[in-house]
C-alpha positions as CSV (number, residue, x, y, z in Angstrom):
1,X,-10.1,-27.0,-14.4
2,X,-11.4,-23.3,-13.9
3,X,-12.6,-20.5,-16.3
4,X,-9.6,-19.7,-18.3
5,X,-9.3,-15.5,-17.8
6,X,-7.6,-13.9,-21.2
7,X,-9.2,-10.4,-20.6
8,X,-9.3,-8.4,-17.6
9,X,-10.9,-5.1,-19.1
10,X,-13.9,-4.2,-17.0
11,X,-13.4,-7.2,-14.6
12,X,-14.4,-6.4,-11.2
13,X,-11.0,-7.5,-9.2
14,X,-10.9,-6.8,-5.2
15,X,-6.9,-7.2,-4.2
16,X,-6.3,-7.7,-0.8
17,X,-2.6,-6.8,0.0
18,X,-1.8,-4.1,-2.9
19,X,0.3,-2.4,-1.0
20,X,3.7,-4.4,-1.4
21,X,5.4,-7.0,-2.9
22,X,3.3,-9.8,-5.2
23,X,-0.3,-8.0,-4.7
24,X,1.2,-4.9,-5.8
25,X,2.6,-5.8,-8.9
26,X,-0.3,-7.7,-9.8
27,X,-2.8,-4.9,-9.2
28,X,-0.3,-2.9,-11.3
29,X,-0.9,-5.4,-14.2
30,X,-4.4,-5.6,-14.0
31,X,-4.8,-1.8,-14.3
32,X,-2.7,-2.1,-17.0
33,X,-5.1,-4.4,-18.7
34,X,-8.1,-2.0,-18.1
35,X,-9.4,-4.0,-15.0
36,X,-11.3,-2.3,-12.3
37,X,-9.4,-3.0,-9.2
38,X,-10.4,-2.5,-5.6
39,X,-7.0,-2.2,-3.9
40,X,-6.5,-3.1,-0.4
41,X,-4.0,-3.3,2.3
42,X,-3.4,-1.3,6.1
43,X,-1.2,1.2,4.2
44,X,-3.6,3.9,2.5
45,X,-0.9,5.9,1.5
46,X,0.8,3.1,0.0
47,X,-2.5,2.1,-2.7
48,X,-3.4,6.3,-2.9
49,X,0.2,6.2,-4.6
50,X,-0.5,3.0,-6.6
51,X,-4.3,4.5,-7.8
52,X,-2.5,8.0,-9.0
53,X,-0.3,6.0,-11.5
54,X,-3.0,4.9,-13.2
55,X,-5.3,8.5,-13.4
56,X,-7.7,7.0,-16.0
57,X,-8.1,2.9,-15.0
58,X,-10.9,2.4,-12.3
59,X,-9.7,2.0,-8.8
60,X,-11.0,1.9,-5.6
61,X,-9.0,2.5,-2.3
62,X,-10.7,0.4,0.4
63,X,-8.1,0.4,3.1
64,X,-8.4,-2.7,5.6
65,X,-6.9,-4.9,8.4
66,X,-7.7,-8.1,7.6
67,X,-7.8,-9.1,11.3
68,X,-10.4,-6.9,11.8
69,X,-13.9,-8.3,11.0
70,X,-15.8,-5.4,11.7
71,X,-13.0,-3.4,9.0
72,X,-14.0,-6.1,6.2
73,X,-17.3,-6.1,6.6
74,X,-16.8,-2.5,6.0
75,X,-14.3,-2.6,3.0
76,X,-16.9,-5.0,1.2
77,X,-19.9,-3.3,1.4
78,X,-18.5,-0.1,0.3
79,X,-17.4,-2.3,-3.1
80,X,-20.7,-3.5,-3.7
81,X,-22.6,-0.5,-2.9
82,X,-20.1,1.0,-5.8
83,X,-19.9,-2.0,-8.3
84,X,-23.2,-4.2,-7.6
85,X,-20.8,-7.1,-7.4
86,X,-17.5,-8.7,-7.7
87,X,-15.8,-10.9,-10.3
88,X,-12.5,-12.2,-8.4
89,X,-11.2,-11.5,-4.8
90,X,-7.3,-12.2,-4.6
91,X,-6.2,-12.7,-1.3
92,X,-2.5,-11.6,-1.4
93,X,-2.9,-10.3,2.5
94,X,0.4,-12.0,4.6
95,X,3.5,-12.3,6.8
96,X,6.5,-13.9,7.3
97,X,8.8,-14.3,10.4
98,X,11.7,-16.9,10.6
99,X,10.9,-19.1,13.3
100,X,13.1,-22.1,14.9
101,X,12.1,-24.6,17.4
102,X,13.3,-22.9,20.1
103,X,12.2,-19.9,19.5
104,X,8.6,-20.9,19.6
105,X,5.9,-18.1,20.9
106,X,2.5,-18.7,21.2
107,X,1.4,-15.3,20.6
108,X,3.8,-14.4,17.9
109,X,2.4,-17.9,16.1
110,X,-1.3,-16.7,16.5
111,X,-0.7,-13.3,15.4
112,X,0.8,-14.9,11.8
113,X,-2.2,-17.3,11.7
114,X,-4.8,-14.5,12.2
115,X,-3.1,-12.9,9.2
116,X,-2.6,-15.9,6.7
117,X,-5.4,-17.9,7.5
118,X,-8.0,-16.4,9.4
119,X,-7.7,-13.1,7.5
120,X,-8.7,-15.3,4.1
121,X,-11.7,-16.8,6.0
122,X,-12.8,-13.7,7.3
123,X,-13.1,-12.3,3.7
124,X,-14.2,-15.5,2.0
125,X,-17.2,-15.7,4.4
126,X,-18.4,-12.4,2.8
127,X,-17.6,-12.9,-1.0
128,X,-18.3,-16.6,-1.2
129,X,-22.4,-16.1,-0.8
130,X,-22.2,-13.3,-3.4
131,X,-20.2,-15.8,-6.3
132,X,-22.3,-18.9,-5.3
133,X,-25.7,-16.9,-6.0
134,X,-24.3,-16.2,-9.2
135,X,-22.6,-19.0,-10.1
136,X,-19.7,-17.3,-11.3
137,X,-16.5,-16.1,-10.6
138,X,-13.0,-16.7,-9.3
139,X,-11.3,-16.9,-5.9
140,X,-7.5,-16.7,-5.9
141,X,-5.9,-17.8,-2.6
142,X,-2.3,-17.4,-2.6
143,X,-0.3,-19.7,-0.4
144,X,3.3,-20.4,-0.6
145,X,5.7,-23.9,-1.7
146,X,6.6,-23.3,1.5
147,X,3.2,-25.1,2.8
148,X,4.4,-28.5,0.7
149,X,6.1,-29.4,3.2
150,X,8.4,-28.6,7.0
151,X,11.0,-26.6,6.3
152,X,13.4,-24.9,8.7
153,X,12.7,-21.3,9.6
154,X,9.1,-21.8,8.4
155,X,8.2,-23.7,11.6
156,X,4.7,-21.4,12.0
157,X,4.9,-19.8,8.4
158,X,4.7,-23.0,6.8
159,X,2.1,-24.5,8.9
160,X,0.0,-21.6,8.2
161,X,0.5,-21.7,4.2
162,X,0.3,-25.5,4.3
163,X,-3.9,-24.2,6.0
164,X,-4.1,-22.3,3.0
165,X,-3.5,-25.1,0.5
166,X,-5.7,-27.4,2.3
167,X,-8.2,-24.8,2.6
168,X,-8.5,-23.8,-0.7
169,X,-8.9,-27.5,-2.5
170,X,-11.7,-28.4,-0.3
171,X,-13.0,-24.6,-1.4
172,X,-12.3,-26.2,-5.4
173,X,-14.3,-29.5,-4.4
174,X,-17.4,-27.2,-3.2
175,X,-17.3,-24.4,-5.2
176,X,-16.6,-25.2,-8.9
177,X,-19.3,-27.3,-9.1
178,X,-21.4,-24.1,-8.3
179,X,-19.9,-22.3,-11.0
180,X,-17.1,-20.4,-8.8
181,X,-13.6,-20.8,-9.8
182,X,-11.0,-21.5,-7.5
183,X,-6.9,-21.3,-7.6
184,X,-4.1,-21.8,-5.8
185,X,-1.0,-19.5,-6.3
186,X,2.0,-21.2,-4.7
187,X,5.3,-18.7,-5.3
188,X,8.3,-19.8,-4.5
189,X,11.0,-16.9,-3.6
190,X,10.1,-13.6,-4.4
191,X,11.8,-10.4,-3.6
192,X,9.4,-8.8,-1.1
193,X,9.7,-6.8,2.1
194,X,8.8,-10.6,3.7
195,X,11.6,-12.4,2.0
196,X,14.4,-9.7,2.6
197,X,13.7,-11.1,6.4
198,X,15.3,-14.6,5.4
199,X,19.1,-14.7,6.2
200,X,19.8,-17.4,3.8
201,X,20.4,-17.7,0.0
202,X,16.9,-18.2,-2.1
203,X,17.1,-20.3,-4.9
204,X,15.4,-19.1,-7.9
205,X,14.6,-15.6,-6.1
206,X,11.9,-14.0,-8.9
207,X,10.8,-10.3,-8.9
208,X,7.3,-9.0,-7.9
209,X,6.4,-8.3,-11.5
210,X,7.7,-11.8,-12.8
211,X,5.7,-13.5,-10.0
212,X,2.7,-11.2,-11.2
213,X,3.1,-12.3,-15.6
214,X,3.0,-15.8,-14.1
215,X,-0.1,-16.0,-12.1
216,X,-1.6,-14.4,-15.7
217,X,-0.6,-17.1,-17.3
218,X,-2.1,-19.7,-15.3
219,X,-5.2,-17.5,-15.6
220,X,-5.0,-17.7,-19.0
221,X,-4.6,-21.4,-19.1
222,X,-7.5,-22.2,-16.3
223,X,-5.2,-23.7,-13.6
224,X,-6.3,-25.1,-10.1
225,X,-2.3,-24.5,-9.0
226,X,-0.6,-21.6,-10.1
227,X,3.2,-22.4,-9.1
228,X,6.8,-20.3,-10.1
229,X,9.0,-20.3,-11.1
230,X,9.1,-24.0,-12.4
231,X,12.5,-24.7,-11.8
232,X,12.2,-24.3,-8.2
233,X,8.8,-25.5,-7.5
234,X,8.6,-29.0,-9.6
235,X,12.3,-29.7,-7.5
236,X,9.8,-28.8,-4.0
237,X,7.3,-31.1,-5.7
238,X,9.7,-33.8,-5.7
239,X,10.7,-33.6,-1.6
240,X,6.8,-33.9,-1.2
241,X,7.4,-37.5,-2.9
242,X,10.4,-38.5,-0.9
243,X,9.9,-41.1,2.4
244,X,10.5,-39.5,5.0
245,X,13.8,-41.7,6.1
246,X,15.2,-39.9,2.2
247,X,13.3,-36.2,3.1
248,X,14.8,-35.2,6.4
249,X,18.8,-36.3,5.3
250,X,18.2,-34.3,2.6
251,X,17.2,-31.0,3.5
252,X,19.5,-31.1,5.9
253,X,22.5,-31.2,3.3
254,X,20.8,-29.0,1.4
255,X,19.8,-26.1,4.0
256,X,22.6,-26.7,6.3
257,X,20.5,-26.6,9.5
């Protein structure tokens, strides 16, 4: 369905979120494999510590708030001034707070949608012109299982990663035809800063660097949908099958809320 990616040396890769969890283990293995990676996040001193472990790979700091346009705009003419171009943006940028009916904020909810979603968009509308021009390269939007379907806790996360998923098949519909590769990374638990917030047990709870060999491996094999680990997501899969009358019983029992 996309471009199937078995060697990173000398690819042009912009990470958005390198500072933490998932985006920095995967910038970790792409400096590994000789990529040149443009690493991004709000913590600069968090990426300048990331860049010095790897003295002799090519990296770029670009420090950046995704909700600030302006600070994008910024960050991604300063990579094209230095690398004429771009092969992939990854768009790792996020956060997580539990949220339960009743604890509903308006503000709080629009402060985790600028983030998730609006963060992406702002990006996207920058590199997208670039990779359609050229008729090459890959987007990587990284969502969540937690988007398949309404969860409890996830009352505004979910929403905003179910956006994502939504989002980035209608970007699949109009960009692969065009040449541009699109995928959709869909974790399930992974042992970040984010998840340590959760204050129940996660089922098939992955590390950062296991969550980063599996996105390769969808690379590798040219996925749309990049989802881990397996054991956990094809069961989410399932619910997304169940009647509704079957779903809500069910997670019920299962979550105990």
């Amino acid at each position: 369905m996309n471009a199937r990616i078995t060697d990173w040396r000398g690819r042009r890769v912009w990470v958005l979120g390198a500072s933490s969890g998932i985006g920095h283990a995967f910038a970790e293995a792409l400096l590994e494999r000789g990529a040149r990676v443009a690493l991004s996040a709000r913590n600069a001193s968090a990426l300048e510590t990331l860049a010095l472990k790897f003295p002799r790979a090519q990296s770029m700091l670009l420090p950046v708030d995704v909700t600030d346009s302006s600070n994008i705009d910024e960050a991604y003419s300063r990579l094209r001034a230095a690398w004429s171009g771009l092969d992939m943006v990854v768009l790792l940028v996020g956060t997580h707070l539990p949220v339960r009916a009743w604890e509903l904020n308006a503000d709080t909810a629009e402060r985790l949608f600028t983030v998730n979603v609006f963060g992406v968009i702002r990006t996207l509308k920058l590199v997208i012109p670039d990779l359609v021009t050229r008729g090459d390269g890959g987007i990587v939007v990284v969502s969540s299982i937690a988007g398949y379907r309404g969860l409890p806790t996830s009352l505004v996360y979910g929403a905003s990663k179910a956006a994502l998923i939504n989002f980035a098949e209608t970007l699949y519909l109009d960009l692969r035809p065009k040449g541009v590769s699109v995928y959709l990374v869909n974790p399930g638990f992974v042992k970040t800063p984010l998840t340590d917030r959760n204050e129940f047990e996660m089922p098939a709870l992955i590390s950062p660097r296991e969550a980063a060999e599996q996105m390769l491996r969808g690379f590798r094999r040219g996925q749309f949908e990049i989802h881990f680990p397996k054991r956990f997501t094809r069961f989410m899969k399932l619910l997304r099958l169940l009647p509704y009358r079957l779903f809500f019983p069910l997670v019920h029992r299962v979550t105990g809320m």
